[in-house]
C-alpha positions in Angstrom: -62.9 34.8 -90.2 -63.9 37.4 -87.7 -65.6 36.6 -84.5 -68.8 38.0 -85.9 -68.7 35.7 -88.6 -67.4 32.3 -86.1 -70.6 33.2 -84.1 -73.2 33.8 -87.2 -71.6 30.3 -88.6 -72.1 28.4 -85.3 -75.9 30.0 -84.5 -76.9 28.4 -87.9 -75.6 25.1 -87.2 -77.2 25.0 -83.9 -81.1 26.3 -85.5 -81.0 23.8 -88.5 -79.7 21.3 -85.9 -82.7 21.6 -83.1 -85.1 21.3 -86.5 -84.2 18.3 -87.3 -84.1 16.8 -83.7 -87.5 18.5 -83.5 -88.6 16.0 -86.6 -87.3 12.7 -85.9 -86.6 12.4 -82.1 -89.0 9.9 -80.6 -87.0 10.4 -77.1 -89.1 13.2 -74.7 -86.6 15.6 -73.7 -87.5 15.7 -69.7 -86.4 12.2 -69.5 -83.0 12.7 -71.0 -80.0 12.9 -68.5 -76.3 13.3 -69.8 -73.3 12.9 -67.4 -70.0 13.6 -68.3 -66.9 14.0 -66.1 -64.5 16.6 -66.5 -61.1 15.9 -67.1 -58.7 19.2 -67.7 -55.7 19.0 -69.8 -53.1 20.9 -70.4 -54.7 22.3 -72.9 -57.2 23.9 -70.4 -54.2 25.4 -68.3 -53.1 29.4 -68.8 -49.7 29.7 -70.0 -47.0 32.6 -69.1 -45.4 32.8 -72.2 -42.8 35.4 -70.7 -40.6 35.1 -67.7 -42.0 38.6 -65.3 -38.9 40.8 -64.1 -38.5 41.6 -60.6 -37.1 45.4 -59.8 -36.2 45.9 -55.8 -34.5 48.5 -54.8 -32.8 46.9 -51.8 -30.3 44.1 -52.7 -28.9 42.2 -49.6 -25.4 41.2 -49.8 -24.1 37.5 -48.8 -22.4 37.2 -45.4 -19.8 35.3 -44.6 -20.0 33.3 -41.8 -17.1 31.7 -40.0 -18.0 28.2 -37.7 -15.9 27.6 -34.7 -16.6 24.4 -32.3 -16.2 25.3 -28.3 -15.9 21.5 -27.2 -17.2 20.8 -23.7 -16.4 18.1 -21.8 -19.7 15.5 -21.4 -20.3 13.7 -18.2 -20.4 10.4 -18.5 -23.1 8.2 -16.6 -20.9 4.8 -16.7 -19.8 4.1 -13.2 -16.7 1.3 -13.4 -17.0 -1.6 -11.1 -14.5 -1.3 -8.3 -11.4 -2.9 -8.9 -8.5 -4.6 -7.4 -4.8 -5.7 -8.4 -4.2 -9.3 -8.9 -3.1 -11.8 -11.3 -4.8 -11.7 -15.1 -7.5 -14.0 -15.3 -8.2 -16.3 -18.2 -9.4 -14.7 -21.4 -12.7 -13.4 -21.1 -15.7 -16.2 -22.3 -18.1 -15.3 -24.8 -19.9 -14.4 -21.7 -18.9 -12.7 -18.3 -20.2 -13.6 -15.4 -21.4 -11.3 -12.8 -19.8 -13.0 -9.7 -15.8 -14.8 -9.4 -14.6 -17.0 -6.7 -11.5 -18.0 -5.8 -10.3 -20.3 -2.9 -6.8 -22.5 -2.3 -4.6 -24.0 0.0 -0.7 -24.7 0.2 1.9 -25.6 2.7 2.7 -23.7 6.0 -1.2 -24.0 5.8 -1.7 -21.2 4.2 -5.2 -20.2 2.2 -6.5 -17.8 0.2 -10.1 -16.8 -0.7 -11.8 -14.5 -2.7 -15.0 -12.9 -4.6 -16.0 -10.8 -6.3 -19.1 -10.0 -7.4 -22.8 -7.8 -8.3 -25.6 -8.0 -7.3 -28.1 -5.8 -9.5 -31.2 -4.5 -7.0 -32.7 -2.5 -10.3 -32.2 -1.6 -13.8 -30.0 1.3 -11.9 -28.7 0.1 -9.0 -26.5 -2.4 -7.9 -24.5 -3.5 -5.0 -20.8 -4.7 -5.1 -19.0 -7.3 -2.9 -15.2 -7.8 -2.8 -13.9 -10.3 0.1 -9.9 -11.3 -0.1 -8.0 -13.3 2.0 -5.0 -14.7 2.8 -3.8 -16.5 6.1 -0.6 -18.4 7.2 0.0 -20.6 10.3 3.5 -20.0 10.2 6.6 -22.0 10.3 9.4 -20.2 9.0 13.0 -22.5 9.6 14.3 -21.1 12.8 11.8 -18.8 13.9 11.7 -19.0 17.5 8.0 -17.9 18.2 4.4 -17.7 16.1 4.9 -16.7 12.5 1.5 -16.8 11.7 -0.3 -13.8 9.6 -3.9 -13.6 8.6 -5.0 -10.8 6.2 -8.7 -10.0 5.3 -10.9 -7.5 3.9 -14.1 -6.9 3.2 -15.6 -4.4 1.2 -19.8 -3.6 -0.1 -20.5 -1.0 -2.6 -23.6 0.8 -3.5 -23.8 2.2 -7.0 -26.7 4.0 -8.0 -28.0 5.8 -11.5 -30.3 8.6 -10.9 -31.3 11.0 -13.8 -29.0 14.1 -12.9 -26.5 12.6 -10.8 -24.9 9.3 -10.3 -24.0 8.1 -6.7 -22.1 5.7 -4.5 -22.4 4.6 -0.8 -19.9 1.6 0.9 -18.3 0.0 4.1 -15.3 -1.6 4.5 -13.5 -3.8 6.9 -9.7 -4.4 7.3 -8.8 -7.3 9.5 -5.0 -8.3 9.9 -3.2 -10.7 13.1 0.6 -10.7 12.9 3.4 -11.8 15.1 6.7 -9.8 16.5 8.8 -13.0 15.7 12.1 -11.3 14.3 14.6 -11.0 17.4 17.9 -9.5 16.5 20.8 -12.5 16.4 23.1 -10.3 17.4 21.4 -9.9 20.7 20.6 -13.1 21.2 24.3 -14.4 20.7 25.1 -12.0 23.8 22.8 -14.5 25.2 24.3 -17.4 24.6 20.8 -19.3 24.6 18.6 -18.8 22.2 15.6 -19.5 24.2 16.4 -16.5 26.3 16.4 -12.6 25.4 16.7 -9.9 28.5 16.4 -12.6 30.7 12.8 -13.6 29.4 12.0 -17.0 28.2 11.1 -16.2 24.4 8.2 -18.7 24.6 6.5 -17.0 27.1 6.1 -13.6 24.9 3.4 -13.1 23.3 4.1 -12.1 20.4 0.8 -11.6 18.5 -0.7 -7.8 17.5 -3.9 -7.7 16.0 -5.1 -4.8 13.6 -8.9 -4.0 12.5 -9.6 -1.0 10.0 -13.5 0.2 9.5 -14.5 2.7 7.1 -17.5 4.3 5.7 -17.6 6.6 2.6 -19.9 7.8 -0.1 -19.4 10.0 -3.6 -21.9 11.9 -5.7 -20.9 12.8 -9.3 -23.1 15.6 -11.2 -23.5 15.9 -14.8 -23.8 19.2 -16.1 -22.9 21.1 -12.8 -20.5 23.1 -11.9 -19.6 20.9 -8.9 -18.3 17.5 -10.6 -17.7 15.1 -7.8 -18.0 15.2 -4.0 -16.2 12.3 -1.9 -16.5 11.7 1.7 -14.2 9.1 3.8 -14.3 7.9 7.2 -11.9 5.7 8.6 -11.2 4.3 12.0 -8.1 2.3 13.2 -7.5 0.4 16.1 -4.9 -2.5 17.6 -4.5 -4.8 20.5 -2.7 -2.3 22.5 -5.6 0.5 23.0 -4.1 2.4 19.9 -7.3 4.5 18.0 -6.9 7.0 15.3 -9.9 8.3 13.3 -9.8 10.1 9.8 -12.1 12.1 8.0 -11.5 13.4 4.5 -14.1 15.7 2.7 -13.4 16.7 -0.9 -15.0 18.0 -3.8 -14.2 18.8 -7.5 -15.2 21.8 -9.8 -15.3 23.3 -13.4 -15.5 26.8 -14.4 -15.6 27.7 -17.9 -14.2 30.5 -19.1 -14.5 31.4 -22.5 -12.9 28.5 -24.3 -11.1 27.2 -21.6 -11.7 25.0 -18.3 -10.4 25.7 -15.1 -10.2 22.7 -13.0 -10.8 23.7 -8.9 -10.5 21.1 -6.4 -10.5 21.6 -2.7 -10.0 19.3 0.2 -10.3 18.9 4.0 -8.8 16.3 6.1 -8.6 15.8 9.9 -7.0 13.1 11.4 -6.6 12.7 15.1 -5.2 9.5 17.3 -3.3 8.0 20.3 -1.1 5.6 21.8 -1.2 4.2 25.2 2.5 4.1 25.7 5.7 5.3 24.8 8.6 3.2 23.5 9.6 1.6 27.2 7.9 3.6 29.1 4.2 2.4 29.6 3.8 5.8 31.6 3.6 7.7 29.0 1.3 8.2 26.2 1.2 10.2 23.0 -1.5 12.1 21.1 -1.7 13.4 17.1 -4.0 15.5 15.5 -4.0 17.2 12.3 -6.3 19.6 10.1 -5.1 19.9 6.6 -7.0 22.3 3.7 -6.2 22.3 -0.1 -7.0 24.2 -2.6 -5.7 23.0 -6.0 -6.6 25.1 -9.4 -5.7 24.0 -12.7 -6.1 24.5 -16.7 -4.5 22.5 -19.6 -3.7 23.7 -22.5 -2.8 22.5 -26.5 -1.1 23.9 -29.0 -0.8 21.9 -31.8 1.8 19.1 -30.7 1.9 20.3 -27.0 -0.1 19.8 -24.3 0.7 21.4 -21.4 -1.1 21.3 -18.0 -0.6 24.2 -15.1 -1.5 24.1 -12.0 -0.6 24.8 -8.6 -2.0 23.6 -4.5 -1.9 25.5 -2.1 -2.2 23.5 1.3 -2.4 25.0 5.1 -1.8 22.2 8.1 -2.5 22.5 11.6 -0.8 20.6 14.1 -3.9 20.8 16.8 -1.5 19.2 19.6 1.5 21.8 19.2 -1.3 24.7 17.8 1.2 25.1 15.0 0.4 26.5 11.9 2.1 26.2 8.2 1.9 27.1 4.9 2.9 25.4 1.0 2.9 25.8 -2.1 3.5 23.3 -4.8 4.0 23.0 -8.3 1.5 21.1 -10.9 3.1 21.3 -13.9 3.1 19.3 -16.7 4.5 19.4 -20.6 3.8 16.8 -23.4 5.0 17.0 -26.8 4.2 14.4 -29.7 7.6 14.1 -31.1 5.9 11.2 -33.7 3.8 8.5 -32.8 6.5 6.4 -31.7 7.8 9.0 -29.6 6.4 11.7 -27.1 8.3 13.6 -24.7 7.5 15.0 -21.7 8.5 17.2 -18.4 7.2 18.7 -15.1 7.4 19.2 -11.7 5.3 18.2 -8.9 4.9 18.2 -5.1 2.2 17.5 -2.0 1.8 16.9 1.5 1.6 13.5 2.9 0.0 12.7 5.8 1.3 9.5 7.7 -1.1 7.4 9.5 -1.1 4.9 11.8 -2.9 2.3 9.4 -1.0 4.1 6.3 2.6 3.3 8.4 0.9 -0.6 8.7 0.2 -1.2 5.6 3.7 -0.7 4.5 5.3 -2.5 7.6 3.0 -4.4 10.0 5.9 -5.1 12.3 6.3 -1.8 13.8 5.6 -0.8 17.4 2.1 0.8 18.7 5.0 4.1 20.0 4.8 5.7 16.7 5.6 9.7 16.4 3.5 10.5 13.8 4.3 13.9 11.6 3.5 14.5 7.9 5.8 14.5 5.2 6.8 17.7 2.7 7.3 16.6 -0.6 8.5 20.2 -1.4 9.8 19.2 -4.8 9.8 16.4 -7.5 10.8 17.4 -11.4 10.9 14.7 -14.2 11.5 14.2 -17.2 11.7 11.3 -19.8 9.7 9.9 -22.9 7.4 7.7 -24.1 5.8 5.6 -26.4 5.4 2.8 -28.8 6.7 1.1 -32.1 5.0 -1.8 -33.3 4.2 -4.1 -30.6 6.5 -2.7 -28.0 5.6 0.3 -25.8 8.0 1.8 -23.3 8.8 4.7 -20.9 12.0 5.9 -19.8 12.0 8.7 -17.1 14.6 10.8 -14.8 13.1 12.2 -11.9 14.8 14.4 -8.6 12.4 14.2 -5.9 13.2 16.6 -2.8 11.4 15.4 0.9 11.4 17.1 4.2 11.1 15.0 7.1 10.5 11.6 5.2 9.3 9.0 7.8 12.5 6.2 7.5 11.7 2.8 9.4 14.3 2.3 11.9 15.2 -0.3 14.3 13.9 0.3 17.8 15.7 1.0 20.6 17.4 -2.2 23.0 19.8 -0.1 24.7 19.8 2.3 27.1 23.2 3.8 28.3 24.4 3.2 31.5 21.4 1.5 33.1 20.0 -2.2 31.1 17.7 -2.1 29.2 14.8 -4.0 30.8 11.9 -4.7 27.9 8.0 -3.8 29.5 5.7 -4.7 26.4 5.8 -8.0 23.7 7.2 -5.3 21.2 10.4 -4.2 22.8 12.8 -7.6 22.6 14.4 -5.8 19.5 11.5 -7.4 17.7 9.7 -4.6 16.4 10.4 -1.3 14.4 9.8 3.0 14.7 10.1 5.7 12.6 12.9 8.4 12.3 12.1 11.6 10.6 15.2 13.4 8.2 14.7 15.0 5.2 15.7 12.9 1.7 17.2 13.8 -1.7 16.7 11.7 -4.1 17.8 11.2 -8.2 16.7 8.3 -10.2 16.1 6.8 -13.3 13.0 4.6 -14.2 12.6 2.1 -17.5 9.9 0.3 -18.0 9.6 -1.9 -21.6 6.2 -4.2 -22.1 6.5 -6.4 -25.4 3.4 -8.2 -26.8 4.5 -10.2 -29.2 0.9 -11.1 -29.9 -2.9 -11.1 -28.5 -2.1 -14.0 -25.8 1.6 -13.4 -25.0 3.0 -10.0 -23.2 6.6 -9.4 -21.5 7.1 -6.3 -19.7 9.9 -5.2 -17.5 10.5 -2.8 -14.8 14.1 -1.0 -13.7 14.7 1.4 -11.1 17.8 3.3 -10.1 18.2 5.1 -7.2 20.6 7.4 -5.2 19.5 8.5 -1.8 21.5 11.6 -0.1 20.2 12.0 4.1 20.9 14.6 6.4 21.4 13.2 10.0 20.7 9.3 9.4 23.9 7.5 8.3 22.0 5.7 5.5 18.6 6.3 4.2 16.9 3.1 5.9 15.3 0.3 3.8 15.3 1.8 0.9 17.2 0.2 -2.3 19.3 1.5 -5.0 18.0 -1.1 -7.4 14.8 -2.8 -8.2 13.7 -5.5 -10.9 10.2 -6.4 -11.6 10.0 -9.1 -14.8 6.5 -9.9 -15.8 5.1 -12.6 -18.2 1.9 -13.5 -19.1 0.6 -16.6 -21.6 -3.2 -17.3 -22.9 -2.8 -20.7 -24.5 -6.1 -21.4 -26.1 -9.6 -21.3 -24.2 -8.1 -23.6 -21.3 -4.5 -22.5 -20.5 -3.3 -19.6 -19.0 0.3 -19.3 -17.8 1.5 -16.4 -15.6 4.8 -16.1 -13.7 6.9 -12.6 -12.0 10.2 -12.1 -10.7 11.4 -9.2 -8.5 14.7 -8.1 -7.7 15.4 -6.0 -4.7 19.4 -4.6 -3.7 21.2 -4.0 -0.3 19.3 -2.2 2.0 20.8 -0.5 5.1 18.7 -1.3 8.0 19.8 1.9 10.8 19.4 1.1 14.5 20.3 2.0 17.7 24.0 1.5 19.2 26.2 2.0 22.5 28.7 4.0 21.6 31.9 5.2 23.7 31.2 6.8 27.1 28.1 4.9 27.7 26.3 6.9 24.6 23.9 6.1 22.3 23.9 6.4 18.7 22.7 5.5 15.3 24.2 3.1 13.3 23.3 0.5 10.3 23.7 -2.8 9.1 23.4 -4.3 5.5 20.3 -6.1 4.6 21.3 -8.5 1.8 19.5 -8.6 -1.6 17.1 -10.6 -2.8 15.1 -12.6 -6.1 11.3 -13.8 -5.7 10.3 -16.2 -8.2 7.0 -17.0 -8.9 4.6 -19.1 -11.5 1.4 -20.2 -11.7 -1.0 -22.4 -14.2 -4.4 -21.7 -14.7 -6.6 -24.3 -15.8 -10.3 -23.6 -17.3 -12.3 -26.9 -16.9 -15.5 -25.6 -18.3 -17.6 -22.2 -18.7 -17.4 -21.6 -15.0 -14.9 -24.2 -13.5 -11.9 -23.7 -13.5 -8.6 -25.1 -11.4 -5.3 -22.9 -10.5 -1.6 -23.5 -9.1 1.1 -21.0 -8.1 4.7 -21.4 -6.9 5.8 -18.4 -4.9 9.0 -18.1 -4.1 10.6 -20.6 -5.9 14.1 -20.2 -5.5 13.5 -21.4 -1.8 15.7 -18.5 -0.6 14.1 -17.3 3.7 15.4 -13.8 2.5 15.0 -10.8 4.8 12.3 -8.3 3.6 12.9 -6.6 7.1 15.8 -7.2 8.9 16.0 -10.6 11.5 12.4 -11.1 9.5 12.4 -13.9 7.3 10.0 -14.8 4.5 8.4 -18.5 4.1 10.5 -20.2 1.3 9.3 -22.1 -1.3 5.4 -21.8 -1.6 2.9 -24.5 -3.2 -0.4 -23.3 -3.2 -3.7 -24.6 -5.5 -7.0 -24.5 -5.5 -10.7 -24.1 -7.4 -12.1 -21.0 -9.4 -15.4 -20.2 -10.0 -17.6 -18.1 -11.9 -21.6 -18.0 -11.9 -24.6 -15.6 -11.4 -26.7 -15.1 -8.8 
């Protein structure tokens, strides 16, 4: 059938259809509503029935693209809270609380006393407190003046947050008293009385000098800068004797980026300037220091595959403001690691810098010295090591070879008692051959360093410490007070929640102690003596009552033994000392 014919056939259905409505409909038509909704199908929907072809004349070729990753170094915005050396603590609760106290007491009275602590001011800020001390009154068997020591310091922190940069303000306070009590035996044997040295009664010197430190610093640290850190120091130190020395140091640190590589720049200014009131035996005379030093120290490291290797060199210029004296060095900043296997890496490099000896740097090494010190820096022209390191299982280790070359290395020396033809007469408290100076000559020196640290498991750990040495001088007959050998054995021992056992033992050779001599012909030379060797013993038990009390003894020096850590200067023997522990929040 056509479509003429379909549309004849359905106008015919529709005419006889309206007819017959027409005849029996009793419904009127106006009133008649239909609704219907509409609901397509698929049936409804136009189909393709062939897939259309697509003719372009231009037909872009796939690319191949090659990824690389240029890793850059993030800033990190967590500041670590200031730390300080000291025996482990108990193993850490659950929860750690913001604030630890410590005090005790012992024989020859002595007491210790610390905290440390936080105090958060924000969500971003928060200040830090660290006070430690540690006092004596003396009472060493023999000792024929004060023995007594008291040292104490005090230190607050500011640490801020900020949204670009992070930064850090603080003051500090070093207070230390102690006594001039080792007169030379020798010396007081020509005597004859022991209660008489150069003719003076020894109780009537006073032998007491009393030190006090104050400094003042601050640090920024930048992310996403090319200046990374900048540090600023002041520090002022002063004694009983109208010594004063000032230091400022200003540095800053920076990254440059050059292509795939970092260069590492960091520059540094210090100036640091002082005086005595007197000479050694001759109050007359006074003497004056002052130097500028500026460094400049680039560096880049490098790794290829196994090797990491680190170049660098400083460059440093140092004034001597009193002589207007000018020099120039150059040192070395190398250093090569290779990963052997990951029990073993081996490494070499060489390394060298300026050290600037200070008044309160010479202290804290020997606080017996006289306020006559000639003060000069040392050159550390040279040091090259090399060794290995690493670890299998639970033991890690390090074993190292080092030659270390020193121009005019600051020795500790005996100070003068003699004087030639004509007596010595003594005009301060420092100058019964109680006290000690410092004699420059330049130092060569080999060694070999092993250290070895076993854990055995979480709450056990043994490490020890060796170190030879062999010392070649120039124009000092030995090179003063410092050993061939040294032994540091460490042990530490978490027993449970509650125990905690800790103990150390150090080992120190001869020494040669070099001093001044009458020699033929009414002269006067140098010449040394043998300090003897020595072994410190110590323990201690730590005992944790509860969450935040706990209790604590040590034994120091348990061998009993009044060695000689400077020579005709005796240590306390054996040392009891217990006490409370506390931790809480504010």
């Amino acid at each position: 059938m056509n479509l003429k014919q379909y549309s004849l056939f359905l106008f015919c259905i529709a005419s006889v259809s309206l007819f017959a409505q027409k005849d029996n409909d009793t419904i009127k038509t106006e009133k008649l509503i239909i609704v219907k909704q509409y609901s397509p199908t698929l049936n409804d929907a136009f189909k393709v029935k062939s897939k259309p072809r697509i003719s372009d004349s231009i037909k872009s070729a796939q690319i191949d693209v090659d990824y690389s990753i240029f890793s850059v170094p993030v800033a990190s915005t967590f500041t670590p809270t200031k730390g300080r050396a000291g025996s482990v603590r108990p193993q850490a609760k659950p929860y750690n609380y913001q604030n630890y106290a410590r005090v005790g007491a012992g024989n020859f009275t002595n007491i210790l006393g610390q905290f440390y602590g936080s105090l958060f001011l924000s969500r971003y800020q928060k200040l830090n407190i660290e006070f430690d001390h540690l006092s004596s009154s003396g009472g060493i068997d023999g000792s024929l003046t004060d023995d007594g020591f008291l040292d104490s310091t005090l230190d607050l922190n500011l640490q801020s947050a900020e949204r670009y940069f992070n930064w850090e303000a603080g003051l500090g306070v070093d207070y230390k008293r102690y006594n001039w009590y080792g007169f030379d035996q020798e010396i007081l044997s020509v005597f004859q009385d022991n209660f008489q040295i150069f003719g003076t009664d020894i109780s009537s010197i006073d032998t007491l000098q009393t030190y006090l430190g104050l400094s003042a610093y601050g640090q920024l640290e930048f992310e996403n800068s090319l200046v990374k850190t900048v540090k600023l120091n002041f520090q002022n130190f002063t004694d009983d004797y109208g010594s004063a020395e000032n230091q400022i140091d200003l540095s800053s640190d920076f990254q440059f980026y050059l292509t795939d590589q970092i260069l590492d720049f960091e520059a540094d200014l210090n100036y640091l300037t002082g005086s005595f009131d007197q000479a050694f035996n001759q109050p007359q005379l006074s003497i004056d220091y002052g130097f500028l030093t500026a460094s400049a120290q680039p560096s880049m490291q490098f790794e290829f595959g196994d090797i990491n290797l680190d170049l660098g060199l400083k460059a440093t210029v140092l004034n001597d403001i009193e002589l207007s004296d000018t020099e120039f060095f150059i040192y070395p900043k190398i250093k090569a690691a290779y990963k052997y296997s990951d029990e073993i890496v081996f490494y070499a490099g060489a390394d060298g810098d300026l050290n600037q000896n200070s008044y309160q740097s010479i202290v804290n090494q020997n606080p017996f010295v006289s306020p006559t010190l000639l003060l000069q820096p040392t050159d550390n022209s040279i040091s090259g090591f090399t060794g290995l390191n690493g670890k299998i299982a639970s033991l890690s280790y390090n074993l190292k070879a080092f030659y270390k070359q020193e121009n005019n290395y600051a020795f500790f020396t005996e100070n003068q008692t003699v004087a030639g033809i004509l007596p010595f007469q003594p005009e301060n408290n420092f100058e019964y051959s109680n006290s000690f100076g410092l004699l420059y000559d330049d130092l060569t020196t080999l060694g070999l360093n092993a250290e070895v640290n076993y854990a055995a498991f979480d709450d056990f750990n043994i490490g020890l410490s060796a170190h030879y040495f062999n010392y070649s001088v120039d124009i000092l007959p030995e090179a003063s007070y410092l050993p061939e050998i040294k032994l540091d054995l460490h042990a530490n021992y978490q027993i449970g929640e509650k125990w905690y056992l800790h103990s150390t033992l150090f080992f120190v050779g001869d020494r040669e102690s070099v001093r001044y001599t009458n020699l033929p012909a009414d002269g006067i030379g140098l010449t040394s003596a043998t300090v003897d060797s020595f072994i410190d013993v110590n323990f201690g038990v730590d005992y944790q009552l509860n969450e935040r009390l706990g209790l604590f003894v040590t034994g120091n020096n348990l061998i009993g033994d009044n060695y000689e850590q400077w020579r005709n200067f005796q240590v306390q023997g054996l040392q009891i000392l217990g006490g409370l522990s506390y931790q809480f929040d504010w």
